[in-house]
C-alpha positions as CSV (number, residue, x, y, z in Angstrom):
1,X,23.5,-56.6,5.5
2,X,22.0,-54.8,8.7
3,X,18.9,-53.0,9.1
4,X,20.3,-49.7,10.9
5,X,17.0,-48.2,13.1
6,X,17.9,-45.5,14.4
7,X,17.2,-41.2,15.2
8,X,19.7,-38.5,15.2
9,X,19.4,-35.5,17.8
10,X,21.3,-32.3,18.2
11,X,21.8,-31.1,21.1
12,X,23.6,-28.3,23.2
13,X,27.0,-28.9,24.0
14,X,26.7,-28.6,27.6
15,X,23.6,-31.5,27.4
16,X,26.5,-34.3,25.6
17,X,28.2,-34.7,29.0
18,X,25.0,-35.5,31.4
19,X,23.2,-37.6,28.6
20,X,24.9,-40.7,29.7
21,X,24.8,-39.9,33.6
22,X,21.0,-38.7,34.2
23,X,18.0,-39.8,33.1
24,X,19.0,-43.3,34.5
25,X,21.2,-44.1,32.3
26,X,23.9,-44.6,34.7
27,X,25.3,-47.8,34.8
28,X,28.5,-50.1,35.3
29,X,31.8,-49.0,33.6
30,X,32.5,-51.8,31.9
31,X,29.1,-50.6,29.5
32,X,30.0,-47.3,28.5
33,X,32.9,-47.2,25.5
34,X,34.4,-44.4,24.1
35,X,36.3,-44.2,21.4
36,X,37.4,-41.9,18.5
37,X,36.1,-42.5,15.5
38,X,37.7,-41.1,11.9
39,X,35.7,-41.0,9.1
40,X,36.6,-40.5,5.5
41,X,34.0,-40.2,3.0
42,X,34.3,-41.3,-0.4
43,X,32.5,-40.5,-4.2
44,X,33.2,-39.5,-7.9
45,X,33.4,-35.2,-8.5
46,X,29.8,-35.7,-9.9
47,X,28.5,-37.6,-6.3
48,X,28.1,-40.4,-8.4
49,X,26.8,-42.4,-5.7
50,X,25.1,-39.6,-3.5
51,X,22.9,-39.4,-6.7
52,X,22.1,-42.5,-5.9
53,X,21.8,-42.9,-2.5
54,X,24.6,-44.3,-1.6
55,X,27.6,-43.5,0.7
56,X,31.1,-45.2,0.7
57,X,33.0,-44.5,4.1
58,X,36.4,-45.5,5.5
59,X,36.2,-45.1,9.2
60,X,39.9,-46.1,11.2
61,X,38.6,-47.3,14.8
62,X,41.6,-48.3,17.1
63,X,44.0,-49.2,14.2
64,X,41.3,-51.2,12.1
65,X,39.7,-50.0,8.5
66,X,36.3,-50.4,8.1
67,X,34.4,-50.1,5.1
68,X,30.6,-49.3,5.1
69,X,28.2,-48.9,2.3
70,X,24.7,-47.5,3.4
71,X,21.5,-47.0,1.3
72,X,17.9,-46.3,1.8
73,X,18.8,-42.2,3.4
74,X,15.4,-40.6,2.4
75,X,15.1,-39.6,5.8
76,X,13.4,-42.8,6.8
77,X,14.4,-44.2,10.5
78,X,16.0,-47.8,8.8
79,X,18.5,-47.5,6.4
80,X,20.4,-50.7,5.1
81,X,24.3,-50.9,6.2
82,X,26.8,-53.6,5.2
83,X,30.5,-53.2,6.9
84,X,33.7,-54.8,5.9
85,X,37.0,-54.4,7.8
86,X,39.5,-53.5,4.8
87,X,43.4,-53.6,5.0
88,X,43.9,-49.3,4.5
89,X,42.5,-46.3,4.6
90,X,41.7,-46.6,0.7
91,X,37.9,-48.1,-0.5
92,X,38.3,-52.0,-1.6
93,X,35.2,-52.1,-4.6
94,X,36.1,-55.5,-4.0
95,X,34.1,-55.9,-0.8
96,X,30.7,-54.7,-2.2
97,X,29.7,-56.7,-4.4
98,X,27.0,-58.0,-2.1
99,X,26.0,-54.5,-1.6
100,X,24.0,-51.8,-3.9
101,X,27.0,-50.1,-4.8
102,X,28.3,-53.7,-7.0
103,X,25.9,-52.1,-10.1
104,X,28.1,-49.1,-9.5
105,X,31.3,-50.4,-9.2
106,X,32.7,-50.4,-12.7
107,X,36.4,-50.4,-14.0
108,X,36.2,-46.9,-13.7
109,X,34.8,-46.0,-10.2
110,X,37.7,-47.0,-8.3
111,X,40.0,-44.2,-10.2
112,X,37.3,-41.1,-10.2
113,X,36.4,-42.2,-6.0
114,X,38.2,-39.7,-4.3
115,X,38.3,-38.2,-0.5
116,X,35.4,-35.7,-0.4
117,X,34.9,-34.9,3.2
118,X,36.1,-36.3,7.1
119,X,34.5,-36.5,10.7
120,X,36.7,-36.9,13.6
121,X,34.4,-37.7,16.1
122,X,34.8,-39.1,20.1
123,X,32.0,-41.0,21.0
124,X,30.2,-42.3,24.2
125,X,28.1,-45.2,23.6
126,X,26.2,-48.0,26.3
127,X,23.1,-50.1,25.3
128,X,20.1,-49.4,27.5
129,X,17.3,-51.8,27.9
130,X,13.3,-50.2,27.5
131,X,11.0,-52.6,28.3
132,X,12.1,-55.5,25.9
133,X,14.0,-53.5,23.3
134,X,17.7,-52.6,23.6
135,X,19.0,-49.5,22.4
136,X,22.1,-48.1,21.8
137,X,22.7,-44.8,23.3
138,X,25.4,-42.6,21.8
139,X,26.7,-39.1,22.3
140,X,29.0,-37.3,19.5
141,X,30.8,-34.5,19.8
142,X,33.6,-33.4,16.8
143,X,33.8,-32.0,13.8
144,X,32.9,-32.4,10.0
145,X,35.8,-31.0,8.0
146,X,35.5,-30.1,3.6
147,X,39.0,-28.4,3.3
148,X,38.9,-25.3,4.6
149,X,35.5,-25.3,5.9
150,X,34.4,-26.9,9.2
151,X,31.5,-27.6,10.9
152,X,31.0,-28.3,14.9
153,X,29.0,-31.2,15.4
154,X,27.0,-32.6,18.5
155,X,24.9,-35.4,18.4
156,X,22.6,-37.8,20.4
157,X,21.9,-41.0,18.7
158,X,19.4,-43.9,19.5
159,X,19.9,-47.3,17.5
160,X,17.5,-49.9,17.9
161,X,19.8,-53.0,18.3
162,X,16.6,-55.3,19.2
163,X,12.5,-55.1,20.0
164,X,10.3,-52.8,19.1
165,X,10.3,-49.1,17.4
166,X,7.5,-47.9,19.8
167,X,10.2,-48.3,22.5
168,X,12.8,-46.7,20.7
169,X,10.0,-43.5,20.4
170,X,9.4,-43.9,23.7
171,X,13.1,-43.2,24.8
172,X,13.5,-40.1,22.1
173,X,10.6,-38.8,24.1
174,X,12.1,-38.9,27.5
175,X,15.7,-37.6,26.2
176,X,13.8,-34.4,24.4
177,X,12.0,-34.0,28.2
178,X,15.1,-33.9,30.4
179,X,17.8,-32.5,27.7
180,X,15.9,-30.4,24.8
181,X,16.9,-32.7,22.3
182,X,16.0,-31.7,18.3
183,X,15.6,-34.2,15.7
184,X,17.4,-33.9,13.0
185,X,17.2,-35.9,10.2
186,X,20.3,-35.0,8.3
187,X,22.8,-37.5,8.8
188,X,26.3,-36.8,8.7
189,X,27.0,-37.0,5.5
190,X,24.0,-35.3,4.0
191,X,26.0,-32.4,6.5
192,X,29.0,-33.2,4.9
193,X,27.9,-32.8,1.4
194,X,26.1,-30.0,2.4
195,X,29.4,-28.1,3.7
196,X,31.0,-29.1,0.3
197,X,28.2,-27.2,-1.5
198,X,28.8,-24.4,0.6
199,X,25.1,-24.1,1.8
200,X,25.1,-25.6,5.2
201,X,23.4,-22.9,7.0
202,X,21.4,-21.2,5.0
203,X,17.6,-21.8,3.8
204,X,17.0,-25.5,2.4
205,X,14.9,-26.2,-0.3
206,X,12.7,-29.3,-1.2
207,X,14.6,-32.0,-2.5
208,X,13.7,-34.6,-5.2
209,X,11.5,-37.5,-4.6
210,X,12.2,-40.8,-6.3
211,X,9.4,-43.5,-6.2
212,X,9.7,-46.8,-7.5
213,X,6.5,-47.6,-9.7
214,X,5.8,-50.7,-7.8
215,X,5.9,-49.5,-4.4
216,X,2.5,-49.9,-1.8
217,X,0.9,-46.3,-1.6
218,X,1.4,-46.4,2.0
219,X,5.5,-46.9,1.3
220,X,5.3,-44.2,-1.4
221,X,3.6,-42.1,1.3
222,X,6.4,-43.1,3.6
223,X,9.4,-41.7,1.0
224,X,7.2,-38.8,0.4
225,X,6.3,-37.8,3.9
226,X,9.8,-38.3,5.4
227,X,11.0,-35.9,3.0
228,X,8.9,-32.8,3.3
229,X,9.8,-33.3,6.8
230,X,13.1,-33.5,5.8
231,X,12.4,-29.8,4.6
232,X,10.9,-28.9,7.5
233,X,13.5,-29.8,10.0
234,X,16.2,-28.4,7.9
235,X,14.9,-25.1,7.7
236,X,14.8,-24.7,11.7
237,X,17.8,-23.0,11.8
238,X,17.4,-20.1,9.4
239,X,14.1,-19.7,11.3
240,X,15.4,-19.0,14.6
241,X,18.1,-16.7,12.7
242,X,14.5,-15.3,11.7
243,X,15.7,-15.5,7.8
244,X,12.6,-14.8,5.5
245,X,13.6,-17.7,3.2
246,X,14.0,-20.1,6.3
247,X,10.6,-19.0,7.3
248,X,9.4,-19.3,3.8
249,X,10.9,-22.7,3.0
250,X,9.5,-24.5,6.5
251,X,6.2,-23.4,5.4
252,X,6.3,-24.6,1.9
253,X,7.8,-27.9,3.9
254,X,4.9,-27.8,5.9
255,X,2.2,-26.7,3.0
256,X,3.4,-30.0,1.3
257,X,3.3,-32.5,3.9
258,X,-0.5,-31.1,4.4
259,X,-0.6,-32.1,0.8
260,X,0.4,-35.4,0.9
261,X,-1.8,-36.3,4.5
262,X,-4.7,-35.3,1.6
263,X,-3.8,-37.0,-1.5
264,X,-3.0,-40.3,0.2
265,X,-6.1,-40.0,2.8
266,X,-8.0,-42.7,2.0
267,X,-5.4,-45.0,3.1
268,X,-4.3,-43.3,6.2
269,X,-5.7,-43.9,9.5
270,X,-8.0,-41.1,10.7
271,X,-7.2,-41.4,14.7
272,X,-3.7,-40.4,14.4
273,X,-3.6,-38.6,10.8
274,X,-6.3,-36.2,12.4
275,X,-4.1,-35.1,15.6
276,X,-1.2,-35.2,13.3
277,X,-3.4,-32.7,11.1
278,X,-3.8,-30.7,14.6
279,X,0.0,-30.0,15.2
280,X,0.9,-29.2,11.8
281,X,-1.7,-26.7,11.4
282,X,-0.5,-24.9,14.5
283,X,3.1,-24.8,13.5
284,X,1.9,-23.3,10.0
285,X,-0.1,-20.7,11.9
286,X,2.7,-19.6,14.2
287,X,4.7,-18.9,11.0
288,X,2.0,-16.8,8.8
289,X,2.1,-13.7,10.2
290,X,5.5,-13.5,9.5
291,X,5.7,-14.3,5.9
292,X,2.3,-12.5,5.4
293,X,3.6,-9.3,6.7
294,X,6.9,-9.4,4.8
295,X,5.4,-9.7,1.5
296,X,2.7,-6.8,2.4
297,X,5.8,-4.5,3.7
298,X,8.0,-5.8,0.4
299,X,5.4,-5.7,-2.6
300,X,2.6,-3.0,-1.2
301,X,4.2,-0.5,1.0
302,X,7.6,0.0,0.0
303,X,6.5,0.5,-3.8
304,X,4.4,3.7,-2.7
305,X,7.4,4.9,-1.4
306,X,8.6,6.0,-5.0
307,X,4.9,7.5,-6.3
308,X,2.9,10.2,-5.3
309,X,2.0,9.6,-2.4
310,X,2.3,11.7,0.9
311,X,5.3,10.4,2.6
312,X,4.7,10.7,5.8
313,X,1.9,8.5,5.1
314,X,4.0,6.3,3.4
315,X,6.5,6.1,6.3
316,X,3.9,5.6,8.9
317,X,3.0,2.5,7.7
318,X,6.5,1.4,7.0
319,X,7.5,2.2,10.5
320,X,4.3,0.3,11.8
321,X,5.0,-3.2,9.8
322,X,7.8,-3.0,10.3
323,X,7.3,-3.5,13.7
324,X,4.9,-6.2,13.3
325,X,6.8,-7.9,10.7
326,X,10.0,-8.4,13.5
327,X,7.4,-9.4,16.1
328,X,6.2,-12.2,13.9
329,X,9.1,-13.2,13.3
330,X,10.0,-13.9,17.1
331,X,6.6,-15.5,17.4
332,X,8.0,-17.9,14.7
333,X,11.5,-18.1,16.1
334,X,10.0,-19.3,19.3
335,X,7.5,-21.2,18.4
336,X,10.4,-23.2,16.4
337,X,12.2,-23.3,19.8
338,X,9.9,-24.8,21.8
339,X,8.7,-28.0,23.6
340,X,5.9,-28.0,21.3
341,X,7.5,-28.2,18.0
342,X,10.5,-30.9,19.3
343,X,7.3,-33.7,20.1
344,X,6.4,-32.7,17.0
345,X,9.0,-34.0,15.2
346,X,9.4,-37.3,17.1
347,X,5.3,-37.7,16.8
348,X,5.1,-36.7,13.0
349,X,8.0,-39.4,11.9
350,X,6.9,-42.3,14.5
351,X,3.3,-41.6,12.6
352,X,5.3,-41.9,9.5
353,X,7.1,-44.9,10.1
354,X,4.6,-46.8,12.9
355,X,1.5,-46.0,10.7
356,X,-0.2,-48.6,8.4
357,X,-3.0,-48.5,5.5
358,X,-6.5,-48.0,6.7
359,X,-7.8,-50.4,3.7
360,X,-6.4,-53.0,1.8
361,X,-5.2,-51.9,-1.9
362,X,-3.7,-53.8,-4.3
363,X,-2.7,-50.8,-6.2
364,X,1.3,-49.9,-7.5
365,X,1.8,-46.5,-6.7
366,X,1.7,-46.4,-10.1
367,X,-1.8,-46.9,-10.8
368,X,-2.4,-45.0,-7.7
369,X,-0.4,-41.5,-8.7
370,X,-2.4,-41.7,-12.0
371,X,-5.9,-41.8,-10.2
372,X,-4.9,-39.2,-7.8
373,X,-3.9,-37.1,-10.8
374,X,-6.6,-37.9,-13.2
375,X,-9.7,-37.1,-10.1
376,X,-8.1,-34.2,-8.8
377,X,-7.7,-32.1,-12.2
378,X,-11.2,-32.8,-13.2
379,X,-12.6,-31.4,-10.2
380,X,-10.5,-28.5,-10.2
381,X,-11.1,-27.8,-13.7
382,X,-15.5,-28.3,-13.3
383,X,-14.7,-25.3,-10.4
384,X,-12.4,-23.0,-12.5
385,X,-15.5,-23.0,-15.1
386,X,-17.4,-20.9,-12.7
387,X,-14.1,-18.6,-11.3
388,X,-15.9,-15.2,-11.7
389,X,-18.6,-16.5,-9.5
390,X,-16.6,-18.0,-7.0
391,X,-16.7,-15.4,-3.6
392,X,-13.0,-14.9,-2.2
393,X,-13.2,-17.8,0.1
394,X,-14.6,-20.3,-2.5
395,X,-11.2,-18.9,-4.8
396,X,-9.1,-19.8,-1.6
397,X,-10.4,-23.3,-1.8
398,X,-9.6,-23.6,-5.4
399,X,-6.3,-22.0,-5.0
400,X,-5.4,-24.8,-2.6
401,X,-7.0,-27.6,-4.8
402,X,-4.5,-26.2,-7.9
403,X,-1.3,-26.1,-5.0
404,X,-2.2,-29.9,-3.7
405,X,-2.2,-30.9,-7.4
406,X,0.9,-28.9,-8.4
407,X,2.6,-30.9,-5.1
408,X,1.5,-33.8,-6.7
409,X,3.4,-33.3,-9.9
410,X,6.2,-33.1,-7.7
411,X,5.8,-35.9,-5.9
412,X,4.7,-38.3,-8.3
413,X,7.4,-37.4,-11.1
414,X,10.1,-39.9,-10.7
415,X,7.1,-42.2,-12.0
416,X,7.2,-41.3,-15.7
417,X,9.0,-42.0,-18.3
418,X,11.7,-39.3,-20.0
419,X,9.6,-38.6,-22.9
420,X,6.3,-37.9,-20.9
421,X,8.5,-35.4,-19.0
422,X,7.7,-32.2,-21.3
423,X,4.0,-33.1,-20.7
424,X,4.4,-32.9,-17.0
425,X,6.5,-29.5,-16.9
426,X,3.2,-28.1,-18.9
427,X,1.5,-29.1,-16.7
428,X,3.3,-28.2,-13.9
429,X,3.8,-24.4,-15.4
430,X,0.5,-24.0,-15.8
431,X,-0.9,-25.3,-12.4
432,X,2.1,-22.3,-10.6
433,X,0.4,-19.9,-13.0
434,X,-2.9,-20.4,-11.8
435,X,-1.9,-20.3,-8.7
436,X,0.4,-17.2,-8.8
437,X,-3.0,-15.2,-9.8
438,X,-5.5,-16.9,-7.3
439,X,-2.4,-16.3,-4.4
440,X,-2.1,-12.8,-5.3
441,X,-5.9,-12.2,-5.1
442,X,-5.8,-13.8,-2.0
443,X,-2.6,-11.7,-0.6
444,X,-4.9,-8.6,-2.0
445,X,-8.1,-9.5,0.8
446,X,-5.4,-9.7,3.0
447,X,-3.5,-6.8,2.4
448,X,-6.9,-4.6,2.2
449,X,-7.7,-6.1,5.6
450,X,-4.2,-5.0,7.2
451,X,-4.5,-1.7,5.3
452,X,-8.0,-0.1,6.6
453,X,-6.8,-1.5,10.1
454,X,-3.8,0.7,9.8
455,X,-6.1,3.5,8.5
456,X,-8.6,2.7,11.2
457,X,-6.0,2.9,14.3
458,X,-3.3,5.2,13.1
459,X,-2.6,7.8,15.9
460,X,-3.8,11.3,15.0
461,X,-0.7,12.7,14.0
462,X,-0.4,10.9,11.1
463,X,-4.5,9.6,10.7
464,X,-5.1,10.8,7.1
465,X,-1.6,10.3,5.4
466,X,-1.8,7.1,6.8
467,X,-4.8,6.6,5.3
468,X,-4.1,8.0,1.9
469,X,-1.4,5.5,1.9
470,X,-3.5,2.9,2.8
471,X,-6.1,4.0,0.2
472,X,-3.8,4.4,-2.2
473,X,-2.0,0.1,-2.3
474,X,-5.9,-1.1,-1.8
475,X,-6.9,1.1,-5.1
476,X,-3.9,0.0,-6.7
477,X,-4.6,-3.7,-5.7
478,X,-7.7,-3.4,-6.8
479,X,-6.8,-2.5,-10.1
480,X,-4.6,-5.5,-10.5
481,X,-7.4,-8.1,-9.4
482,X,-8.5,-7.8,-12.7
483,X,-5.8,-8.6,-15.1
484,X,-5.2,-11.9,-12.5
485,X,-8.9,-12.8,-12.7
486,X,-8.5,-13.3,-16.5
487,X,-4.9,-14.5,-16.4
488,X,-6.7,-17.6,-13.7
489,X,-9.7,-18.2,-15.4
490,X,-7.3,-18.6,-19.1
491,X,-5.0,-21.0,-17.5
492,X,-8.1,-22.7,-15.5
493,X,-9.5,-23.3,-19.1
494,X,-6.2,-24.6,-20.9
495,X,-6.0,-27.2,-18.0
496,X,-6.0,-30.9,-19.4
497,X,-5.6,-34.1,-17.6
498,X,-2.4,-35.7,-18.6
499,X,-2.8,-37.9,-21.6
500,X,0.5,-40.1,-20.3
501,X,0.4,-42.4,-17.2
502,X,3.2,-43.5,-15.1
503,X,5.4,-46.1,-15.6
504,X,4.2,-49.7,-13.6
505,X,7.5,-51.5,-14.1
506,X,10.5,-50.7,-12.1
């Protein structure tokens, strides 16, 4: 087996052919190769071995078959790899059975394996030395083909063939200077699965998390972390195509990544996490105003529009956010475009995989997820006793508390066992319905805020429809308030701490 380090970047077409010639990277002939790679990607109808992390691929390089199994894709920059030249273009089972997929490989697999999707790629490659470390620089340009469906593809790649990570970091850094290099954490078969499913471009949602009981916090941190960021990254796209899901999803990316950096905080350093903190926070601001305004133009204004209200008012204040709403979402767009948000990226996973426990604990993640669980819902259940005295700031708080726990559920799931599942979908129901009704009460102090400022500075023209209309979703919000208060402070009541604890074997 080999321990594949590397980072994937997109980049712009026009960048593929200077990547290799600038940034002094020039070099003798004889180091540069390129070659055309095909790639044939194997698995059952079900993705048998997706499910489990797995990928089986045939690649034909200069009249040779090789056969590689990886494992370990949860986003994380090391992945295992084990290659075997083969004598076709078929998969030989026979040749993993020092691999992951040998548990797998039963009489059955080799007649349900069957051709799901194929890269032709050319590729540039020549090893470049940083400081003691050698890296493998690679550019990739080609396509990912399902059937019909195709997808452009073009790629930088850094591999770590020897030394340290921090120089591999350190090269990403200077590539995303000179060329505007992305990360992207997708590889090209979580692309090509993707383009099977149809859903390539479109908002991506959070994925699964699976944790094995006996990990180190700080590795269950790792899985966790890499894939919110995972969600994150992936949702760039839709962003920039200012989609309100895209914009929705990177946020909830974001929202639970924040989560995680404070369930797992007495472990992580405090130097790093805090400027990690830092940049995160200002990516989640630069995309607020968007959602914000969308769902005050979608659930408050347009809904007057069919009552009795004045509809010039009414239209006024459609015509206004709407405005707004398609500024915020440039001021998203380009803040997902930026110089900024590509350091990010590279500084939020080298924090991920460079950063180590602040303390020593002997715990299993295991033991650890069950603590987390067990403090955090008797805290938040000693504040929900005391909702109707909690001012709108203090429910904020609260709301988040019940969100970071709700996360939690998510993450720490994979832990327990089948039967204890009901338990934690209870649970988990109850934590979104608690924090449905404390969300909408805070949308409300929002909404009243953007309201009297649109009464406040209509133009004269339209100064008291306007105003009616605005009078009219604050009264109507305020109304509402009071149904959620009781529906919160009910749930906040029901809530129990789980009387079933995670699994500590593997």
């Amino acid at each position: 087996m080999n321990a594949e380090t590397e980072l994937k970047f997109r980049i712009a077409p026009r960048q593929l052919s200077s990547v290799l010639r600038n940034n002094g990277l020039n070099g003798h002939r004889r180091d540069q190769a390129g070659q055309t790679l095909v790639s044939t990607y194997f698995d059952t109808n079900k993705h048998k071995l997706r499910r489990h992390g797995l990928t089986l691929r045939v690649r034909k390089v200069e009249g040779r078959y090789v056969q590689t199994v990886k494992a370990g894709g949860t986003g994380g920059v090391t992945r295992g790899e084990w290659e075997r030249e083969i004598s076709g273009a078929s998969p030989d089972l026979k040749k993993t059975r020092k691999t992951p997929l040998r548990q797998l490989a039963t009489g059955k697999l080799p007649r349900k394996l069957k051709p799901v999707f194929q890269t032709n790629i050319h590729r540039k490659a020549r090893a470049k030395r940083v400081r003691n470390s050698e890296i493998e620089l690679a550019v990739d340009q080609g396509r990912i083909s399902a059937g019909r469906r195709s997808r452009p593809v073009s790629e930088l790649e850094l591999e770590l063939k020897s030394g340290r990570a921090a120089d591999l970091f350190r090269l990403a850094r200077k590539l995303e200077r000179s060329t505007g290099a992305e990360l992207d954490l997708r590889s090209k078969c979580e692309r090509g699965f993707q383009l099977v499913a149809g859903n390539g471009g479109g908002a991506q949602h959070a994925e699964p998390i699976e944790l094995k009981p006996e990990l180190p916090p700080r590795d269950a941190f790792r899985v966790i972390a890499h894939s919110t960021l995972r969600q994150i990254t992936a949702n760039a796209d839709p962003v920039r195509d200012m989609d309100v899901e895209g914009v929705h999803q990177m946020r909830v990316g974001l929202r639970r990544l924040r989560a995680a950096i404070s369930l797992f905080s007495d472990i992580l350093p405090r130097a790093s996490t805090a400027r990690i903190k830092a940049e995160l926070k200002w990516l989640t601001g630069e995309l607020a105003p968007a959602r914000e305004i969308d769902v005050f133009l979608t659930e408050s204004i347009e809904p007057i529009t069919e009552k009795d209200v004045p509809r010039r008012g009414a239209r006024a204040l459609r015509v206004k956010f709407s405005g707004e709403r398609q500024a915020a979402f440039r001021r998203a767009r380009d803040a997902v475009a930026s110089a900024r948000y590509r350091r990010l990226l590279i500084d939020v996973i080298e924090w991920i995989e460079a950063g180590r426990s602040r303390v020593k604990d002997d715990r299993s993640i295991a033991a650890y997820a069950a603590q987390v669980l067990d403090r955090r819902i008797r805290k938040a259940r000693k504040e929900g006793k005391h909702l109707n005295d909690l001012d709108p700031m203090q429910r904020h708080k609260l709301r988040i508390k019940i969100k970071k726990i709700r996360y939690a559920v998510d993450f720490f799931e994979s832990l327990y066992s089948d039967t204890d599942q009901k338990e934690l979908a209870d649970l988990s129901d109850r934590l979104k319905q608690i924090q449905s009704a404390l969300g909408s009460l805070n949308d409300f102090m929002a909404h009243r805020e953007l309201a009297t400022e649109a009464a406040l500075t209509a133009p004269p023209a339209h100064r008291r429809a306007q105003a009616f209309a605005s009078g009219v979703i604050v009264g109507h919000e305020r109304e509402t308030a009071d149904g959620l208060m009781k529906d919160a402070a009910t749930e906040l009541h029901r809530l129990r701490k789980l009387r079933v604890v995670p699994n500590d074997r593997a």
